[in-house]
C-alpha positions in Angstrom: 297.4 45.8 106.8 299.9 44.5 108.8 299.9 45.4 112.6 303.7 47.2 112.2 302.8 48.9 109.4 303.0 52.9 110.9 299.9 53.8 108.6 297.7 51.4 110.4 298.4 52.5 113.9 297.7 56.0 112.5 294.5 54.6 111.5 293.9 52.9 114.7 295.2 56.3 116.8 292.7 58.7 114.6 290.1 56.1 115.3 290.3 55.8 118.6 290.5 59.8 119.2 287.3 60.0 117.1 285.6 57.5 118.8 286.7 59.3 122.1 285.3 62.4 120.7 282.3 61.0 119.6 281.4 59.5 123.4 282.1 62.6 124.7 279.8 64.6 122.0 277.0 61.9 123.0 277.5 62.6 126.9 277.3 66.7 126.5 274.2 66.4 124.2 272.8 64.2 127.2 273.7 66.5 129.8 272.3 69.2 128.1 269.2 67.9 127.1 268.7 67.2 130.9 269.7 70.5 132.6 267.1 71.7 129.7 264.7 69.4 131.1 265.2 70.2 134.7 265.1 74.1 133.9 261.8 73.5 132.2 260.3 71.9 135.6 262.0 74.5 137.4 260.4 77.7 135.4 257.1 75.8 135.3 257.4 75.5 139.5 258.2 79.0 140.4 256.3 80.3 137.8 253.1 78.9 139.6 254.7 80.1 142.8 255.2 83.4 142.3 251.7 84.0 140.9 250.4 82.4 143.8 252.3 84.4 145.9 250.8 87.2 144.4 247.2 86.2 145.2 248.1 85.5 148.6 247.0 89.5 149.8 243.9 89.2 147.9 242.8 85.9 149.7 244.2 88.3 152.9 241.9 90.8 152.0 238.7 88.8 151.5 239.2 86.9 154.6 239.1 90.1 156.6 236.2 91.7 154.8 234.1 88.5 156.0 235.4 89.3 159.6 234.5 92.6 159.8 231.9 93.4 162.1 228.6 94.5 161.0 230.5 96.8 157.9 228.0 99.6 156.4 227.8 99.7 152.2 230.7 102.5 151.9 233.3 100.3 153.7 231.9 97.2 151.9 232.8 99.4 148.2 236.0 100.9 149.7 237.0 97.0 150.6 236.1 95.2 147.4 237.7 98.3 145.6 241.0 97.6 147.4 240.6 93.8 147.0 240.3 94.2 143.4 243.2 96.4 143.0 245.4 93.7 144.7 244.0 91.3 142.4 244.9 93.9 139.5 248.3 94.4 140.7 248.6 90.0 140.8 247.4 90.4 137.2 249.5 92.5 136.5 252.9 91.0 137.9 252.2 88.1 135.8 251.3 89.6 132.9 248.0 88.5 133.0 246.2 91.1 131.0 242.8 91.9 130.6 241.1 92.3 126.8 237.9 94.9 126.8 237.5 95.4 123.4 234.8 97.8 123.2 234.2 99.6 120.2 237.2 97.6 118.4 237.3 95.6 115.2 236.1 92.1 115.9 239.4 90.2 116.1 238.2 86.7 116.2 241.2 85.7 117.2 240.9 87.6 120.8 237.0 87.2 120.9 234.3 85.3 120.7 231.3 86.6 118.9 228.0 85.5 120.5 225.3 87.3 118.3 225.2 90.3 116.6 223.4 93.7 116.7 222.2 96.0 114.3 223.9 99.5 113.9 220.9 101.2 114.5 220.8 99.8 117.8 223.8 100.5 119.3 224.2 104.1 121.3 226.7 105.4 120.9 227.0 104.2 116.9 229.5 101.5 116.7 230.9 100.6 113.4 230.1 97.8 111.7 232.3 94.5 112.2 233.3 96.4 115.3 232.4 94.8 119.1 228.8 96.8 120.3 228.9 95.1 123.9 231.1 92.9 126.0 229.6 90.1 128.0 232.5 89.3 129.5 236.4 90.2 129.4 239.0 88.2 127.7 242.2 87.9 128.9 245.9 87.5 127.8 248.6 85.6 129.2 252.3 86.6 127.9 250.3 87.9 124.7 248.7 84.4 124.5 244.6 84.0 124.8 244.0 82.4 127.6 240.1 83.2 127.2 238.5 85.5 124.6 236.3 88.2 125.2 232.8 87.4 124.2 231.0 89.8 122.6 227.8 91.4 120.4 229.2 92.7 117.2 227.6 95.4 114.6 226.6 93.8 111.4 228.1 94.5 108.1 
């Protein structure tokens, strides 16, 4: 084409724009992709934060029970029990929940089996393929396992 023909410096004009739109696309998706980033770092910093900042009493609260002057067995109860209902409460903020799954279906994707039991020998009678005893709690965090219960099950 020649370089006065009006078509060709259409051409050149539309091409240009695109191109110009095209940088600009590239720079946003950038931009975008790093304010993502930094939001990421930034949710995954306070988040730790505030959880922490919710154990803070409960470290409060144990430090004083070890201070406490020859304490008798009631106030030694009446202590923990307050401890562990700040520690509840921190759990609890955070969605941090506990899974105690007595007497429920085995789910094994919420607990861990350990052995099983016959049905005869649980009291009260537990179904079978239902959890008999639990060894230890399981817990949830945001409805994701961060450690299963383990557990006795009834056999089938």
């Amino acid at each position: 084409m020649a370089s006065g023909d009006p078509r060709a410096a259409e051409l050149e004009r539309r091409l240009a724009e695109t191109h110009e739109r095209y940088l600009r696309a590239v720079a946003e998706t950038e931009n975008v992709r790093r304010r993502a980033q930094e939001e990421v770092a930034r949710a995954q910093k306070f988040g730790i934060e505030a959880f922490a900042e919710s154990l803070l009493p409960v470290k409060d609260s144990l430090e004083l029970a070890l201070t406490a002057e020859a304490p008798d067995l009631e106030n030694m109860k009446e202590g923990v029990g307050a401890t562990l209902r700040l520690l509840a409460s921190a759990f609890e903020k955070n969605r941090l929940v506990e899974i105690d799954p007595r007497g429920q279906k085995f789910d094994p994707n919420l607990h861990q089996a350990i052995s099983t039991v016959p049905a005869s020998g649980t009291q009260p009678p537990v179904a079978p393929g239902h959890v008999a005893h639990v060894l230890q709690k399981g817990y949830l965090i945001a409805d994701r396992v961060l450690r299963p219960a383990l557990v006795t099950v009834v056999q089938d």
